[in-house]
VMD Tcl script that builds the backbone (N, CA, C; Angstrom):
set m [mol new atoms 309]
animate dup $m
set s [atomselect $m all]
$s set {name element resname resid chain x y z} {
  {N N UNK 1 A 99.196 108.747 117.262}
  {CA C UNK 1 A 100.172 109.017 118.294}
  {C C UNK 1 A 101.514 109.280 117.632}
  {N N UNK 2 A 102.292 109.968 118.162}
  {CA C UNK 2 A 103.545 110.598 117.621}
  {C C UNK 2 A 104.612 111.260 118.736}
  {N N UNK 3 A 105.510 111.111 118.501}
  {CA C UNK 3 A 106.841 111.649 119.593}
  {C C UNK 3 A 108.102 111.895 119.278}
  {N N UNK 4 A 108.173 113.354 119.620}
  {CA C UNK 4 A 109.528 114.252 118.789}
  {C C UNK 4 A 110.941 113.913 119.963}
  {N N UNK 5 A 111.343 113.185 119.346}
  {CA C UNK 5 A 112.826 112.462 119.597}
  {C C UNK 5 A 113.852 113.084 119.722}
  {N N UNK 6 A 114.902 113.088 120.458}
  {CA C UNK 6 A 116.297 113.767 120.406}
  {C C UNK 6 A 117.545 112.736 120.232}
  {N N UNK 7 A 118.598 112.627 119.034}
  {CA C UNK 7 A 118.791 111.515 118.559}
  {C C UNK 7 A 120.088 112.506 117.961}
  {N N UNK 8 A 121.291 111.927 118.531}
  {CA C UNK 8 A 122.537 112.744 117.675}
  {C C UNK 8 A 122.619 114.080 117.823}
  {N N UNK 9 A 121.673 115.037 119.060}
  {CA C UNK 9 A 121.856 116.104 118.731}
  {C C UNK 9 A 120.812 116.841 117.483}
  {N N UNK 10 A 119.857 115.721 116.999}
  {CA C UNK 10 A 119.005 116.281 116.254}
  {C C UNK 10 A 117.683 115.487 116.753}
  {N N UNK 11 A 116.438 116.783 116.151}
  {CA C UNK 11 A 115.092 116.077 116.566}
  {C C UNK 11 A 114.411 115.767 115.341}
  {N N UNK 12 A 114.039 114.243 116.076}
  {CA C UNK 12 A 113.318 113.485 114.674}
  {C C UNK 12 A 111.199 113.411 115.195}
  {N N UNK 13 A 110.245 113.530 114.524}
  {CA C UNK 13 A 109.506 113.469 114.625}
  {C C UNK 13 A 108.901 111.867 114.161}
  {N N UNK 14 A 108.290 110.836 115.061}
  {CA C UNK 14 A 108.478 109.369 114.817}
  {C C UNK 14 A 106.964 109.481 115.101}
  {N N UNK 15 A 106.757 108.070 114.758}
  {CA C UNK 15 A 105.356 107.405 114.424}
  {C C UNK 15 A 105.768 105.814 114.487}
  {N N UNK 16 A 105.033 104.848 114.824}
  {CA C UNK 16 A 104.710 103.752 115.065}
  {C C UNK 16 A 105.068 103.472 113.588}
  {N N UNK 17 A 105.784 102.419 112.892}
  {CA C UNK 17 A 106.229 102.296 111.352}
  {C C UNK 17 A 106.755 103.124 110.814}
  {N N UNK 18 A 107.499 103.798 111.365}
  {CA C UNK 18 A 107.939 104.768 110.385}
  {C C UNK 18 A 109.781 104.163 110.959}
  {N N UNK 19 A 110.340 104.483 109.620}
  {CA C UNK 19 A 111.952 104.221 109.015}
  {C C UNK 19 A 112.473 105.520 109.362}
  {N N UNK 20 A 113.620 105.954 110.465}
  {CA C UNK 20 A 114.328 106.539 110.416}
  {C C UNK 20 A 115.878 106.795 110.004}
  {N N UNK 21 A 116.781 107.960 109.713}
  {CA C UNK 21 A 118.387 107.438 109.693}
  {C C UNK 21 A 119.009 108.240 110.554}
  {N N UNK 22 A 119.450 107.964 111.312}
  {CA C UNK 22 A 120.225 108.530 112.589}
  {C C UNK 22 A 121.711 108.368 112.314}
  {N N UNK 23 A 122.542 109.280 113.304}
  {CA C UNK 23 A 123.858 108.840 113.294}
  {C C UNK 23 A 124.465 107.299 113.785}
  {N N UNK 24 A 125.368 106.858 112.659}
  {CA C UNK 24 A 125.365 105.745 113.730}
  {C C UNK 24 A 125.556 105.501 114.748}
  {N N UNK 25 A 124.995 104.604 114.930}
  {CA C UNK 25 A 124.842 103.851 116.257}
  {C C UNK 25 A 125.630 102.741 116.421}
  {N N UNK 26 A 126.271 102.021 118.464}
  {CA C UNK 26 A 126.948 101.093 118.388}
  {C C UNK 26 A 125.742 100.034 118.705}
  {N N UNK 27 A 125.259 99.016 118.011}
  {CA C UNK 27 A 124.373 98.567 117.644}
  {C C UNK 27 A 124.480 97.540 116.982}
  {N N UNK 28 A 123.910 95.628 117.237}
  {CA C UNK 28 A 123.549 95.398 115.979}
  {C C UNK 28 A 122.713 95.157 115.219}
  {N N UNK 29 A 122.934 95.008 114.054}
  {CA C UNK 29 A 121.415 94.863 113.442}
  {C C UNK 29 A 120.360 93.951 113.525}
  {N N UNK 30 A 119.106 93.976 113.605}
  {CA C UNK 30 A 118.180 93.369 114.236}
  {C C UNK 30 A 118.017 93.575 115.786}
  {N N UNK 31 A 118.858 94.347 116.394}
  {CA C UNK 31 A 118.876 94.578 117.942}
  {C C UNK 31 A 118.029 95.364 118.198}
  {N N UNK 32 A 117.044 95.071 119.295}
  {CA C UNK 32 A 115.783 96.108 119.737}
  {C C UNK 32 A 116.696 97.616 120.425}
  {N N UNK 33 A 116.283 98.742 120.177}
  {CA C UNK 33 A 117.370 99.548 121.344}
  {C C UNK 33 A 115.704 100.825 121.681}
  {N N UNK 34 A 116.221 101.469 123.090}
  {CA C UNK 34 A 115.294 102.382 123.705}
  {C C UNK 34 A 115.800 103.150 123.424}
  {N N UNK 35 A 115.000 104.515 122.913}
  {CA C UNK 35 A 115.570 105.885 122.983}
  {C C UNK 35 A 114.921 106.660 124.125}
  {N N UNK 36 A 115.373 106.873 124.806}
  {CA C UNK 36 A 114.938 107.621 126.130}
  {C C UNK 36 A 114.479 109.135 126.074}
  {N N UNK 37 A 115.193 109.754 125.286}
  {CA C UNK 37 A 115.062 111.470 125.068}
  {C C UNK 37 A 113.616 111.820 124.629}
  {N N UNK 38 A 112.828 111.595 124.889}
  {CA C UNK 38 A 111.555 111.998 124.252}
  {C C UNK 38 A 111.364 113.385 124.733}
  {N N UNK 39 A 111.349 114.773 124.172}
  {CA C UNK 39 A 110.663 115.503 124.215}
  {C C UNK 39 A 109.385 116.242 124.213}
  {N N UNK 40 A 108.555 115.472 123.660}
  {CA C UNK 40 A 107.208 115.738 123.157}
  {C C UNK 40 A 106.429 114.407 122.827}
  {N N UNK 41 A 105.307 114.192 123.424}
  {CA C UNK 41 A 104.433 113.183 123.450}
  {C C UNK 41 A 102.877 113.734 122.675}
  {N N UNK 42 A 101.950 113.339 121.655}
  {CA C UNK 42 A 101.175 113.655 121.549}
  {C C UNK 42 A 100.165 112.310 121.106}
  {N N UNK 43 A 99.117 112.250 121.648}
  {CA C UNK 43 A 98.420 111.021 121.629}
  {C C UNK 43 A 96.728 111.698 121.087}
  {N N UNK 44 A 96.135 111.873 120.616}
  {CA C UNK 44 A 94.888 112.498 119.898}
  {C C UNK 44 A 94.992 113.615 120.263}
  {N N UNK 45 A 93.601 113.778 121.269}
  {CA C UNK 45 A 93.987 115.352 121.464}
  {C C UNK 45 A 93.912 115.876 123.182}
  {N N UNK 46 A 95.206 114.817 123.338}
  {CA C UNK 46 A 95.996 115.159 124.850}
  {C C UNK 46 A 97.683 115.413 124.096}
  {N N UNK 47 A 98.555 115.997 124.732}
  {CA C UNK 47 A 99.819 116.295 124.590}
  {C C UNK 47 A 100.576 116.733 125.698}
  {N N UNK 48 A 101.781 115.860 125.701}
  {CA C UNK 48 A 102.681 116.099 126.651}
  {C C UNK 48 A 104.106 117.085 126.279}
  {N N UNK 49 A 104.561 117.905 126.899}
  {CA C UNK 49 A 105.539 118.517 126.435}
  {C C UNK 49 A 106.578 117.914 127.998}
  {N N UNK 50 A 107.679 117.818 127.335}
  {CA C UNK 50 A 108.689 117.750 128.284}
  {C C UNK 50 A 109.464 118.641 128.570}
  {N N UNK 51 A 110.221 118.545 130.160}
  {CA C UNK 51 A 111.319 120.136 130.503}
  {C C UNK 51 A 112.138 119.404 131.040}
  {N N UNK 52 A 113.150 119.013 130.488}
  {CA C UNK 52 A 113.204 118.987 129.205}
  {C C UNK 52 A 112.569 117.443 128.607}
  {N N UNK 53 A 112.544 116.322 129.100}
  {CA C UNK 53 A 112.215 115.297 128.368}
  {C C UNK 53 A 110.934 114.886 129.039}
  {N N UNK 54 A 110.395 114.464 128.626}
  {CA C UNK 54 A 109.045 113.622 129.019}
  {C C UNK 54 A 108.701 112.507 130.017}
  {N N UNK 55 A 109.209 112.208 131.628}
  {CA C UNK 55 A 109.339 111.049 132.300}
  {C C UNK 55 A 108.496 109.921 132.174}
  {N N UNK 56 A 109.052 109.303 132.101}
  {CA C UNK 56 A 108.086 107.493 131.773}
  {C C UNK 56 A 108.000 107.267 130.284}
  {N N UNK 57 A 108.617 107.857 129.391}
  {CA C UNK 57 A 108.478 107.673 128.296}
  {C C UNK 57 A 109.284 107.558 127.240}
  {N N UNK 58 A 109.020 106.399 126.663}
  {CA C UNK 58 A 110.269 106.182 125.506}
  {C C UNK 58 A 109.886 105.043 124.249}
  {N N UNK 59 A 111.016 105.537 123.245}
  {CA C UNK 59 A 110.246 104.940 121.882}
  {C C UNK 59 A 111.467 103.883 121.833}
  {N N UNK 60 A 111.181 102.686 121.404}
  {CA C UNK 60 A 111.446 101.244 120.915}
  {C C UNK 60 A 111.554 101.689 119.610}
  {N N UNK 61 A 113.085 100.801 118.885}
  {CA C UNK 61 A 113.111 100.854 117.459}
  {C C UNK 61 A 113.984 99.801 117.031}
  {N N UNK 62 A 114.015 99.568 116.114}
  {CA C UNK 62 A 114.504 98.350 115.951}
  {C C UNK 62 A 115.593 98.806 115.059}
  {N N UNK 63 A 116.849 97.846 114.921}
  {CA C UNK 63 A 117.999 98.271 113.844}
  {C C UNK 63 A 118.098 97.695 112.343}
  {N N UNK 64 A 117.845 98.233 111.631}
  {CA C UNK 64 A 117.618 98.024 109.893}
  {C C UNK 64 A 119.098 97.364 109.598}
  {N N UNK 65 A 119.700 98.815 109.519}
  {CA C UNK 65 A 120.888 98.032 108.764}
  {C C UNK 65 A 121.953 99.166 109.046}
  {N N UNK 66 A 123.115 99.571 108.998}
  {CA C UNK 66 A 124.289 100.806 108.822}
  {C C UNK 66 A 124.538 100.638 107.523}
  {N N UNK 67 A 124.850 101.755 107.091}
  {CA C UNK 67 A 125.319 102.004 105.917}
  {C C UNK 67 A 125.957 103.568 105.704}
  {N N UNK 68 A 125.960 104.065 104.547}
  {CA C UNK 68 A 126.853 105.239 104.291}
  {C C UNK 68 A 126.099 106.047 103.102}
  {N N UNK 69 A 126.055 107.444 103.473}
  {CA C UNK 69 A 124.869 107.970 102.706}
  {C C UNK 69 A 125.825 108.711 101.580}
  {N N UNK 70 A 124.975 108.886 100.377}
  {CA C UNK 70 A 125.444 109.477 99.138}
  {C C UNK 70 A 126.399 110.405 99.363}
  {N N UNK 71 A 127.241 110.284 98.580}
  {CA C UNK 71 A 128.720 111.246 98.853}
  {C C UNK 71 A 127.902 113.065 98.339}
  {N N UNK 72 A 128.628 113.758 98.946}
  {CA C UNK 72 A 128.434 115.399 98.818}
  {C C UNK 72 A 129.740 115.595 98.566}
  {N N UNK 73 A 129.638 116.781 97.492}
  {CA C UNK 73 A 130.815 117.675 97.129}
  {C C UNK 73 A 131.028 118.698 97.973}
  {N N UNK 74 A 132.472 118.864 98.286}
  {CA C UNK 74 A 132.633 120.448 99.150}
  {C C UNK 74 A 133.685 121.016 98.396}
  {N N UNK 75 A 133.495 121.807 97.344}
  {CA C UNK 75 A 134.240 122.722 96.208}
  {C C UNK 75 A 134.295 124.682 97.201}
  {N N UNK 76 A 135.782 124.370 96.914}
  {CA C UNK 76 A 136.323 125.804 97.527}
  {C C UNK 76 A 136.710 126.224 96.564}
  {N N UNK 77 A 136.470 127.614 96.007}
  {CA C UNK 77 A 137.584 128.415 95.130}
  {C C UNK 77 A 137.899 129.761 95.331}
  {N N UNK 78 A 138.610 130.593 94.964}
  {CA C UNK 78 A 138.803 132.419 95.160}
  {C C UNK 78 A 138.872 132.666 93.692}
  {N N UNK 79 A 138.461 133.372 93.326}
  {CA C UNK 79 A 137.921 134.020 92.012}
  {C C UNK 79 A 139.471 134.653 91.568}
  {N N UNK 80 A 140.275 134.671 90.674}
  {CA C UNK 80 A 141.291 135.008 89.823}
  {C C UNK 80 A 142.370 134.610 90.259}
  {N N UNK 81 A 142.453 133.867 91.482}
  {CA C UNK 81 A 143.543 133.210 91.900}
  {C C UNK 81 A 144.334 131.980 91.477}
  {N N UNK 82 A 143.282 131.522 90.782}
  {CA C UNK 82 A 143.854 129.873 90.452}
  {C C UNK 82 A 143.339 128.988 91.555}
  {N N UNK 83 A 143.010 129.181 92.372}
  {CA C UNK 83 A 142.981 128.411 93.814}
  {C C UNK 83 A 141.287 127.746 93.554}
  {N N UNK 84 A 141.419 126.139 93.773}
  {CA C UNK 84 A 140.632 125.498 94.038}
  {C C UNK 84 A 140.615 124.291 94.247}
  {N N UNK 85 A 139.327 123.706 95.447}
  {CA C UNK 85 A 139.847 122.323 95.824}
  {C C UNK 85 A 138.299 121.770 96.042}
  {N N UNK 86 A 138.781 120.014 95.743}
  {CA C UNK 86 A 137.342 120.017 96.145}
  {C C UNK 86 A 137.570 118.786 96.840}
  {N N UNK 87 A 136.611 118.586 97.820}
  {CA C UNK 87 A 136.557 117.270 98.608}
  {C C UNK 87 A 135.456 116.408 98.600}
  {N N UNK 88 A 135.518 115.136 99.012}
  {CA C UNK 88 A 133.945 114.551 99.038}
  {C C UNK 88 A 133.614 113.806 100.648}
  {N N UNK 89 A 132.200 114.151 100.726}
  {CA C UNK 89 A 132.381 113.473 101.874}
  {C C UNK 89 A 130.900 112.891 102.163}
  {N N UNK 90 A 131.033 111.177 103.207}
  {CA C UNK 90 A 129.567 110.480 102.856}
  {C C UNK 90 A 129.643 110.036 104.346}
  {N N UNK 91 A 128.478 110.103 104.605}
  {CA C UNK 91 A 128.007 110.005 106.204}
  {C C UNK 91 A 127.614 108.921 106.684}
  {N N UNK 92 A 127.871 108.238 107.728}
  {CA C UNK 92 A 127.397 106.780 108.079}
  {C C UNK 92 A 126.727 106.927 109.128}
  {N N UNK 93 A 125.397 106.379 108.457}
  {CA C UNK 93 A 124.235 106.371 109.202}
  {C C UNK 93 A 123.545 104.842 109.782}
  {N N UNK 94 A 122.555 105.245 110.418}
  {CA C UNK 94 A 122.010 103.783 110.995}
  {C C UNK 94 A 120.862 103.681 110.768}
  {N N UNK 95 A 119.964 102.520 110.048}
  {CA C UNK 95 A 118.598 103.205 109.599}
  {C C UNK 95 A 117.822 102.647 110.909}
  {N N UNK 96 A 116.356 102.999 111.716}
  {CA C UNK 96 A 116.113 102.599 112.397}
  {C C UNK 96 A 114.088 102.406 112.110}
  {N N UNK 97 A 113.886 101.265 112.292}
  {CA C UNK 97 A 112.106 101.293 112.379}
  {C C UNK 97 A 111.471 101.018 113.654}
  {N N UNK 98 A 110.727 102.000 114.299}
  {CA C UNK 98 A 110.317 102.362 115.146}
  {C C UNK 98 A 109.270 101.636 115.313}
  {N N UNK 99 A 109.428 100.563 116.351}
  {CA C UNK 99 A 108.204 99.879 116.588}
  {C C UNK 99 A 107.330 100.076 117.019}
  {N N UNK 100 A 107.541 100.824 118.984}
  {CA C UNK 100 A 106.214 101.209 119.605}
  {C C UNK 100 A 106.755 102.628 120.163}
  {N N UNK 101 A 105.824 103.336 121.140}
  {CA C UNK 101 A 105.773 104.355 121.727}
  {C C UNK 101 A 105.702 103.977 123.168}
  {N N UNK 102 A 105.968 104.149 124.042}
  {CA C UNK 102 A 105.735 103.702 125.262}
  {C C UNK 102 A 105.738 104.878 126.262}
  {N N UNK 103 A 104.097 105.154 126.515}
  {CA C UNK 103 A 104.060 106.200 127.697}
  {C C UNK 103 A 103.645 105.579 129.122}
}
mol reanalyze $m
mol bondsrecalc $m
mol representation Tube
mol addrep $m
């Protein structure tokens, strides 16, 4: 069984044990939370598609921990100008383990 999630504006594809990282969340850790947005339900070989979300259905996950993901470089330059800059920037995320599925 499996169910494609809508989470921040992005879709995550989840499973029963499986570790996700989402944007953070106001949340604390160890706190059970529902994600309601389910788009897509698939259970062997029945499948639900949602228009847009799936009614009666939603995935349980539990809260890991927040934290802040590896810094990225953002380097600008113009070629014979002299001109260049660079910035860094690191994203704070929320990790989440997905306990059940609930249709």
């Amino acid at each position: 069984m499996y169910a494609i999630i809508k989470q921040g504006g992005r879709q995550y594809k989840v499973t029963p044990g499986l570790t996700i990282r989402v944007d953070r969340l106001e949340a604390e850790v160890g706190q059970e939370i529902t994600l309601n947005e389910v788009l897509f339900l698939a259970d062997g070989e029945s499948y639900r598609v949602g228009a847009p979300t799936v009614q009666g259905t939603a995935v349980k996950a539990r809260v890991l921990l927040h934290d802040r993901a590896k810094k990225i470089l953002v380097f600008k330059k113009k070629r014979r100008k002299g001109y260049h800059k660079a910035k860094g920037h690191r994203q704070d995320y929320t990790a989440l383990k997905i306990t059940s599925i609930e249709a």
